[in-house]
C-alpha positions, 0 to 999 in steps of 0.5 A, a space after each residue: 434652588 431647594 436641595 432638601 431631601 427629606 429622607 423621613 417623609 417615605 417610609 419604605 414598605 418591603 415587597 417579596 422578591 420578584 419571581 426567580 430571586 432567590 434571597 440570602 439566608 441569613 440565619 443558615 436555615 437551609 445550610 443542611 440541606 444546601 450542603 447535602 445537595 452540594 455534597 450530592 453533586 460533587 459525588 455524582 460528577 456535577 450531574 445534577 439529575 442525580 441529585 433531584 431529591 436532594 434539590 427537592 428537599 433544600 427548595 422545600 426548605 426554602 419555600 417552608 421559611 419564605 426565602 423563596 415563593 411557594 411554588 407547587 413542586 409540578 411546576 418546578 421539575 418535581 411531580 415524580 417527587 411530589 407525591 413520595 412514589 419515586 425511588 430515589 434514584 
């Protein structure tokens, strides 16, 4: 009966998150953004349709550092906002 594990043999390769993971950042790259987007929505009685310009721009932040898949922002709510035409609120 052979137990041996041979840890060294495999290499593990890394893959980019499956659609919809959203990974840690780390580095606090996006914590400006985050913030604003929270303080946002603490004003505004959690009512996050008043707050899209701020989610636009910490997904933006994400997708910019790879902590998150390029998405078109069309495709995730953002198409008023895409093209800057929109008034904020």
């Amino acid at each position: 009966m052979s137990t041996a594990m041979n840890f060294g043999t495999k290499s593990f390769q890394p893959r980019p998150p499956d659609k919809g993971s959203f990974p840690l950042d780390h580095f606090g790259e996006c914590t400006r953004f985050k913030e604003k987007f929270l303080k946002c929505l603490r004003e505004n009685n959690f009512e996050n349709g008043l707050c899209r310009y701020e989610s636009k721009e910490y997904l933006e932040c994400r997708m910019e550092r790879q902590l998150m898949a390029q998405e078109p922002l069309e495709k995730l709510g953002f198409g008023d906002l895409a093209d800057g035409k929109a008034d904020r609120r």
